[in-house]
Biopython code that builds the backbone (N, CA, C, O; Angstrom):
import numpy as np
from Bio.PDB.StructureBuilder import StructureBuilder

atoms = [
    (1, "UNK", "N", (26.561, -7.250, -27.293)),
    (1, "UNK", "CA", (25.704, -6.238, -26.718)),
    (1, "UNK", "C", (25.550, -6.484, -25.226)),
    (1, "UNK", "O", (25.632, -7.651, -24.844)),
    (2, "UNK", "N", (25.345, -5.552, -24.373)),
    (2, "UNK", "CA", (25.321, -5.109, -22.953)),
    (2, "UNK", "C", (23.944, -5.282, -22.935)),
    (2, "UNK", "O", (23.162, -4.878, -23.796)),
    (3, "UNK", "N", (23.575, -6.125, -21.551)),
    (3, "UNK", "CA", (21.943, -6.291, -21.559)),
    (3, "UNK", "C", (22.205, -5.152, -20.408)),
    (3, "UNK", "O", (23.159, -4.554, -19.911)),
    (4, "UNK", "N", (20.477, -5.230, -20.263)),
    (4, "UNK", "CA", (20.294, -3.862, -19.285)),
    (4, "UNK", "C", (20.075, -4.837, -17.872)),
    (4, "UNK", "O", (19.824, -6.037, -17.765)),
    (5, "UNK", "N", (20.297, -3.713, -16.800)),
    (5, "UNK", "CA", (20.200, -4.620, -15.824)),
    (5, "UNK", "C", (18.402, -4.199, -15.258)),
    (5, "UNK", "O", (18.057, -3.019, -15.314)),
    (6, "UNK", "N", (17.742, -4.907, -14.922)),
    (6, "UNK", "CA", (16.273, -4.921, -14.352)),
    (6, "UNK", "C", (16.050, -4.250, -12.915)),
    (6, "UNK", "O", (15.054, -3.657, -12.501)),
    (7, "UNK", "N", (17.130, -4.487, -12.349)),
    (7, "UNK", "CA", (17.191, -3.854, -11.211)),
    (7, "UNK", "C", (17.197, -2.148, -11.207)),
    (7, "UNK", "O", (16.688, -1.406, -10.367)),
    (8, "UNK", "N", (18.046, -1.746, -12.593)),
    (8, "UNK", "CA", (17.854, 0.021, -12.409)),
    (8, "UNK", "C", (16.648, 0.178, -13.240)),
    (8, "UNK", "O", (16.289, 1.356, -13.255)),
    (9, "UNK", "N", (16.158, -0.335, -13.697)),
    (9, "UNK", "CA", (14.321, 0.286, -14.520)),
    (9, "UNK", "C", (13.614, -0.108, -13.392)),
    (9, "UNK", "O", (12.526, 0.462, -13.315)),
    (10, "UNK", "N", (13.909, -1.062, -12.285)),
    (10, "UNK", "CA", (12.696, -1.124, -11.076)),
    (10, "UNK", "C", (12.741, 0.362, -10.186)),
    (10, "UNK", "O", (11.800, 0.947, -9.649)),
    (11, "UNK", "N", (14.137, 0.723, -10.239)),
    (11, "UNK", "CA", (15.266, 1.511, -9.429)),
    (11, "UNK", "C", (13.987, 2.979, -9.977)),
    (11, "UNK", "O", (13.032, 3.476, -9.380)),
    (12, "UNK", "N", (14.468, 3.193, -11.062)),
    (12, "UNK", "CA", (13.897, 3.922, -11.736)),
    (12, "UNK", "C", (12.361, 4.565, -11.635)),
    (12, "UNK", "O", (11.900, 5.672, -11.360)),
    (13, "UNK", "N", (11.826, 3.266, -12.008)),
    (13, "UNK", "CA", (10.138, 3.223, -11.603)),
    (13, "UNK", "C", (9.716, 3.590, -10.477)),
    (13, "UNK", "O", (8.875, 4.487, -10.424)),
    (14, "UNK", "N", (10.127, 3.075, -9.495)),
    (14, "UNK", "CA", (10.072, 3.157, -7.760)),
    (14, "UNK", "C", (10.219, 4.816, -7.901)),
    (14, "UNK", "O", (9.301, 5.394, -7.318)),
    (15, "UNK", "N", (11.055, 5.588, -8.468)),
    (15, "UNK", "CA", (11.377, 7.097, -7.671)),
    (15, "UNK", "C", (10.808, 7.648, -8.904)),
    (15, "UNK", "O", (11.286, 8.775, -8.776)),
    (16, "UNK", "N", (10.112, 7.713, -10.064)),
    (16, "UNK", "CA", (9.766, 7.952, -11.180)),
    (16, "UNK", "C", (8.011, 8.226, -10.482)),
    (16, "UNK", "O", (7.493, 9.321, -10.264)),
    (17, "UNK", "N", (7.506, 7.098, -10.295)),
    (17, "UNK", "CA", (6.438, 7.376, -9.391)),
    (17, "UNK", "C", (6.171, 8.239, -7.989)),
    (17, "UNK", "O", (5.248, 8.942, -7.577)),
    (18, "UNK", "N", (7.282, 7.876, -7.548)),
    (18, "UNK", "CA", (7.587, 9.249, -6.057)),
    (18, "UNK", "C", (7.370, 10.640, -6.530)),
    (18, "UNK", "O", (6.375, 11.306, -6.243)),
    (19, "UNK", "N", (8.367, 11.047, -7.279)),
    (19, "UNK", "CA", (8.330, 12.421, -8.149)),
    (19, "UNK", "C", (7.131, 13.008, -8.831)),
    (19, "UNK", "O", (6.816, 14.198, -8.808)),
    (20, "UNK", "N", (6.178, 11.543, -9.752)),
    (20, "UNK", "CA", (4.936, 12.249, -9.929)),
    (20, "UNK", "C", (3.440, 12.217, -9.350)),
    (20, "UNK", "O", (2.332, 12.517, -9.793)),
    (21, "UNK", "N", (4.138, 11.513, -7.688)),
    (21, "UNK", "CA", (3.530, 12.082, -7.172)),
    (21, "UNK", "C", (3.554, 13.262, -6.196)),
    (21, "UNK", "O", (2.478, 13.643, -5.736)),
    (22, "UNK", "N", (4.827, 13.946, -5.799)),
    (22, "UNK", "CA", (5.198, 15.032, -5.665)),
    (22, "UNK", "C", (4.524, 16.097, -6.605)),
    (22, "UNK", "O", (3.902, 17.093, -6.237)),
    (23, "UNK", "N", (4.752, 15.720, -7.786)),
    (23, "UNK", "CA", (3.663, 16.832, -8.655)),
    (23, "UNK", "C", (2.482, 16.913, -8.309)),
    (23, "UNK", "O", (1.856, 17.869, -7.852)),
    (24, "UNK", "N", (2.141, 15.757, -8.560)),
    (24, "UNK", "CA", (-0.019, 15.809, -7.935)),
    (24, "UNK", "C", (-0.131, 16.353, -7.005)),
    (24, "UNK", "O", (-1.032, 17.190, -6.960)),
    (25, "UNK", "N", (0.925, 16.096, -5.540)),
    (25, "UNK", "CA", (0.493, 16.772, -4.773)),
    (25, "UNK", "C", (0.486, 18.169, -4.816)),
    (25, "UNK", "O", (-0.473, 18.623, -4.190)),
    (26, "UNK", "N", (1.424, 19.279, -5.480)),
    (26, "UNK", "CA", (1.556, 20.666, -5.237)),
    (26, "UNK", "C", (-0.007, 21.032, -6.578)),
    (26, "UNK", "O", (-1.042, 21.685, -6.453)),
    (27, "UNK", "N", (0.666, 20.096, -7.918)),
    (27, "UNK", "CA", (-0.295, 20.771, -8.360)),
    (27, "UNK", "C", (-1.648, 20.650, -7.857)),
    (27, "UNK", "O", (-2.405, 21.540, -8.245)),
    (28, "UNK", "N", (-2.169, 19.721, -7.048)),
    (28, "UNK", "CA", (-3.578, 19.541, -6.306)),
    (28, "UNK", "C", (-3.955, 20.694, -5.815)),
    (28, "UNK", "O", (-4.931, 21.420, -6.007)),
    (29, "UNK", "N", (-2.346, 20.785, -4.666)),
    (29, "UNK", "CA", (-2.922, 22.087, -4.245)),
    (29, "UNK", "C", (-3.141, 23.345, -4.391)),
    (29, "UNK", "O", (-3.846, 24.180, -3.826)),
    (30, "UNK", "N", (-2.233, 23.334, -5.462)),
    (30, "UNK", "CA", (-2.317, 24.756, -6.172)),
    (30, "UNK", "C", (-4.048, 25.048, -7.006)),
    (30, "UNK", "O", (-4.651, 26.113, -7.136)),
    (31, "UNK", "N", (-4.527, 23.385, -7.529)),
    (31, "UNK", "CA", (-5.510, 23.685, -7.785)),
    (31, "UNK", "C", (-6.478, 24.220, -6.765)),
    (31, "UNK", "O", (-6.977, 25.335, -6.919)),
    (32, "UNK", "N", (-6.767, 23.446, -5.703)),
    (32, "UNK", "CA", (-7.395, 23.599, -4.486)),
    (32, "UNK", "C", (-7.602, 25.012, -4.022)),
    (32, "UNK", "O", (-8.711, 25.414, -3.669)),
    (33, "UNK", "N", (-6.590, 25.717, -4.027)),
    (33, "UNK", "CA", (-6.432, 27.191, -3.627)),
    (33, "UNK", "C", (-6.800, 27.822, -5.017)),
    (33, "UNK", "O", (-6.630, 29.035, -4.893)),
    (34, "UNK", "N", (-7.007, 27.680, -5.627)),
    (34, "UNK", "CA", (-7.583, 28.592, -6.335)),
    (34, "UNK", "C", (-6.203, 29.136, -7.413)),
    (34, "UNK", "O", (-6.276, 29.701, -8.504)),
    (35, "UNK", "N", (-5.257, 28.809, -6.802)),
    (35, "UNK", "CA", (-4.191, 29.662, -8.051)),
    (35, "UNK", "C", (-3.788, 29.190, -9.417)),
    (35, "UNK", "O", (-3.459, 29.941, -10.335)),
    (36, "UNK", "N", (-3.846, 27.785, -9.478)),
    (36, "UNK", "CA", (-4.304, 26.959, -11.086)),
    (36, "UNK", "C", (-5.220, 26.802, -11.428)),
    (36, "UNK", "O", (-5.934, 26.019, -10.800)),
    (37, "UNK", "N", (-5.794, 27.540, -12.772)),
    (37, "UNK", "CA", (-6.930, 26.737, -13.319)),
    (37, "UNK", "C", (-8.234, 27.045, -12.242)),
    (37, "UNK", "O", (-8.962, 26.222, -11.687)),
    (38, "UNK", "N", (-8.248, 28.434, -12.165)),
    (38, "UNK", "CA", (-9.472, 28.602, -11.177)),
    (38, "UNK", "C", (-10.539, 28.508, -11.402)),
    (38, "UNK", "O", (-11.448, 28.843, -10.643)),
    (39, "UNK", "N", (-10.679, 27.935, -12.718)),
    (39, "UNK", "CA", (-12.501, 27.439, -12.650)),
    (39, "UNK", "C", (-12.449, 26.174, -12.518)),
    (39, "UNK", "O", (-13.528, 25.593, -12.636)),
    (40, "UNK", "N", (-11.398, 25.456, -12.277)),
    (40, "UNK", "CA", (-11.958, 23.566, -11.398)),
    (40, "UNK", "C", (-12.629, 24.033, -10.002)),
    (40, "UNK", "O", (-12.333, 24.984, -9.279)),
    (41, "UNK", "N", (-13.283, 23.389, -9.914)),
    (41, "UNK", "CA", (-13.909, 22.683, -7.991)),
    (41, "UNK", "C", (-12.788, 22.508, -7.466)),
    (41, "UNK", "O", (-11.676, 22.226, -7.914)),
    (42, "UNK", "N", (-13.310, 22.761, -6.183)),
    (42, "UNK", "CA", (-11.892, 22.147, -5.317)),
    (42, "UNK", "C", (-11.854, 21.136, -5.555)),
    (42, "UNK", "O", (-11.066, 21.046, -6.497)),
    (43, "UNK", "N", (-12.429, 19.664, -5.162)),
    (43, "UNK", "CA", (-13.198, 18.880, -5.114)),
    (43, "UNK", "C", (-11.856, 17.990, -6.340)),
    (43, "UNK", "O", (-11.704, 16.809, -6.030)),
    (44, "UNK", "N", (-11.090, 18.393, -7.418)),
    (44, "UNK", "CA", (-10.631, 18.288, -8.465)),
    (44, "UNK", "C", (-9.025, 18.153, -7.265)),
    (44, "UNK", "O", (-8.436, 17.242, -6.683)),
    (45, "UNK", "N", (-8.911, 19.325, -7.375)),
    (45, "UNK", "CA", (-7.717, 19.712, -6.456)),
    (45, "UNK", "C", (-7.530, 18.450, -5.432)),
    (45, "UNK", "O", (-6.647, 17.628, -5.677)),
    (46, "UNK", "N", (-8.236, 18.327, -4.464)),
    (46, "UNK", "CA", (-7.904, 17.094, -3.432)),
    (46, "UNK", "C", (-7.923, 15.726, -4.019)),
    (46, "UNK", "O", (-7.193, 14.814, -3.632)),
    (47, "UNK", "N", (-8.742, 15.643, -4.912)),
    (47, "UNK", "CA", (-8.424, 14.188, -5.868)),
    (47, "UNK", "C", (-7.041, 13.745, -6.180)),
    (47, "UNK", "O", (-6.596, 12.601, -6.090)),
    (48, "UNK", "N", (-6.291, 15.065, -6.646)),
    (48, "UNK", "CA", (-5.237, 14.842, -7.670)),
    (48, "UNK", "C", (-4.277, 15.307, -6.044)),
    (48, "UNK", "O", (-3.105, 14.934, -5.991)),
    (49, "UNK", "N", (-4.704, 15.883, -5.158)),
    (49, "UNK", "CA", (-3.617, 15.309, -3.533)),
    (49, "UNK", "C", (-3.773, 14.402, -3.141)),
    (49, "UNK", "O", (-2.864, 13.906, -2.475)),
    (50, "UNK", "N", (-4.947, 13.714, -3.322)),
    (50, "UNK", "CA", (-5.128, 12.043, -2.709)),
    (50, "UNK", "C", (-4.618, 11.166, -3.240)),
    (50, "UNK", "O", (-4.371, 10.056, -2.769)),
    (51, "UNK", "N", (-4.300, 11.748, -4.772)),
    (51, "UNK", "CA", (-3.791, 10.583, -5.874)),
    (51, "UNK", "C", (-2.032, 10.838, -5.670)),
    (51, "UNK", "O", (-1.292, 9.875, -5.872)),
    (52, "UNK", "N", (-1.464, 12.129, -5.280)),
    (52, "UNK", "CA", (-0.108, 12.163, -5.103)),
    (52, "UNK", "C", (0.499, 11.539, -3.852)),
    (52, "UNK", "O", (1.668, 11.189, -3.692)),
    (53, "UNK", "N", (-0.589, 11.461, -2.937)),
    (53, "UNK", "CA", (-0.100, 10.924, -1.621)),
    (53, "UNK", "C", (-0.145, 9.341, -1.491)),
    (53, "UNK", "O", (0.557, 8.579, -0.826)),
    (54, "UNK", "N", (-1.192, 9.107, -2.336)),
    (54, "UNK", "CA", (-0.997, 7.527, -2.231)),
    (54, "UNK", "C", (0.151, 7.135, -3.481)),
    (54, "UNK", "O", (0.506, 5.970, -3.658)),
    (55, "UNK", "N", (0.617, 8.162, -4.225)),
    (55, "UNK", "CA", (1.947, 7.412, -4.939)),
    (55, "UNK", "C", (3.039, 7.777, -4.715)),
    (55, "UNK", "O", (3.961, 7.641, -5.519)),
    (56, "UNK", "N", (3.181, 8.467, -3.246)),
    (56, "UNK", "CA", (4.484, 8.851, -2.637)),
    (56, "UNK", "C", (4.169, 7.486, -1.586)),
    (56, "UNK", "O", (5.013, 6.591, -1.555)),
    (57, "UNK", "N", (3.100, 7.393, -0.859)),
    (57, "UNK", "CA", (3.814, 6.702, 0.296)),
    (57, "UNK", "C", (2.764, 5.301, 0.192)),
    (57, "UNK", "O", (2.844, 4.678, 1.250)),
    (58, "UNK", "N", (1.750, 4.602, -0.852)),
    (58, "UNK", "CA", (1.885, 3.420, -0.938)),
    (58, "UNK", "C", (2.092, 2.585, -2.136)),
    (58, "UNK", "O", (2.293, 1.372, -2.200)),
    (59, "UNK", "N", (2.018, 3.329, -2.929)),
    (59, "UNK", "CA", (2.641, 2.346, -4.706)),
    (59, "UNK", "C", (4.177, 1.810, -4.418)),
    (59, "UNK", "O", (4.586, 0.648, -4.423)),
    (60, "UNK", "N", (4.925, 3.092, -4.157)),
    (60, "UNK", "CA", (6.434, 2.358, -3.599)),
    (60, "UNK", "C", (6.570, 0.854, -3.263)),
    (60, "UNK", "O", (6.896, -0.143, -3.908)),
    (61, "UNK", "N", (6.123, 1.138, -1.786)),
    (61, "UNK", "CA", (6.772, 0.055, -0.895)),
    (61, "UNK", "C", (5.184, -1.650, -1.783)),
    (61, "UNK", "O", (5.059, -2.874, -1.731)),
    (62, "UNK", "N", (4.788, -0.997, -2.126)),
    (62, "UNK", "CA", (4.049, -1.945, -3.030)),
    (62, "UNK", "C", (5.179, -2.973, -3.867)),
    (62, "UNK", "O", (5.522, -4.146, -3.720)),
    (63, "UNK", "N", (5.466, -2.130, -4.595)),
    (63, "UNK", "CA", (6.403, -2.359, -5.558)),
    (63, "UNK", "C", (7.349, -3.089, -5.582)),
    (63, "UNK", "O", (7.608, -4.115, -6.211)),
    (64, "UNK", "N", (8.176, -2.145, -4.411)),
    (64, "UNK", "CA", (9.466, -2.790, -3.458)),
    (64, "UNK", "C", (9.237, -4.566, -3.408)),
    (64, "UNK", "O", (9.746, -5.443, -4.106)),
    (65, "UNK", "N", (7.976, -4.668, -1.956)),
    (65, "UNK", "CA", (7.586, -6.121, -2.078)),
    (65, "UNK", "C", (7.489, -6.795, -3.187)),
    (65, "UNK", "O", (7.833, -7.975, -3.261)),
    (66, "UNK", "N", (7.013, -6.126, -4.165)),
    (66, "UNK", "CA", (6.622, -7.071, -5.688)),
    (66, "UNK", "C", (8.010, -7.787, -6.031)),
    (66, "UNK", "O", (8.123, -9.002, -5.866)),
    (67, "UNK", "N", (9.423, -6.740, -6.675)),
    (67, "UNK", "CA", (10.554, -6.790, -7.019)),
    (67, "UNK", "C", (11.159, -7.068, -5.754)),
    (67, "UNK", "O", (12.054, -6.230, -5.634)),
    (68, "UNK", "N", (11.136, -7.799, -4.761)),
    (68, "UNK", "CA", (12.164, -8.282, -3.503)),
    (68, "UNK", "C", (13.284, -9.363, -4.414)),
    (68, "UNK", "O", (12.838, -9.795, -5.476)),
    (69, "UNK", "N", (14.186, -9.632, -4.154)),
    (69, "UNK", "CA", (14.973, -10.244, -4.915)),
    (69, "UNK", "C", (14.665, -11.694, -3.598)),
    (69, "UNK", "O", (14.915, -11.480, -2.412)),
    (70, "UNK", "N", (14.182, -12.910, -4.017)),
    (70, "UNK", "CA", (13.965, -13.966, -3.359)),
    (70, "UNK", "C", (15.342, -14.265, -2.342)),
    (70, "UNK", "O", (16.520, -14.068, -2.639)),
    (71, "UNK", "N", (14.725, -14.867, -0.902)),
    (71, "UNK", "CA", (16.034, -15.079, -0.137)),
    (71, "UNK", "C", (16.125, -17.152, -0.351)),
    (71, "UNK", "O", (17.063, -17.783, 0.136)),
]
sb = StructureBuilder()
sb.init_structure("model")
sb.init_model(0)
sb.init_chain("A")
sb.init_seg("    ")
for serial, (resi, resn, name, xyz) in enumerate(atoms, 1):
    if name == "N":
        sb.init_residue(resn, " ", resi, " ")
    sb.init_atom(name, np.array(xyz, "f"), 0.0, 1.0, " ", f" {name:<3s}", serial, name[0])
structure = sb.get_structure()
């Protein structure tokens, strides 16, 4: 049997998290504006953009550092 390699499920994870936070962010804003789900608060809406933006641009490079392959 073929082991898996660790490096593509980190590979994986890293842009797996990018992508949902790409979602949070539109759907945030879609909540925000009123065009999803128009009886949330805004208040709902910017949560779930605050939560997409911090898993586009700091969970990543979090991560990255975690999985560095030692020099």
């Amino acid at each position: 049997m073929s082991e898996k390699d660790p490096a593509a499920a980190r590979f994986a994870a890293i842009h797996i998290t990018r992508l949902m936070g790409v979602a949070f962010v539109v759907v945030g804003l879609l909540v925000a504006t009123g065009r999803l789900l128009p009886g949330l608060p805004d208040w709902v809406g910017y949560l779930l953009l605050a939560n997409g933006l911090v898993d586009i641009f700091v969970i990543p490079p979090i991560l990255i550092r975690k999985w560095r392959t030692p020099k």
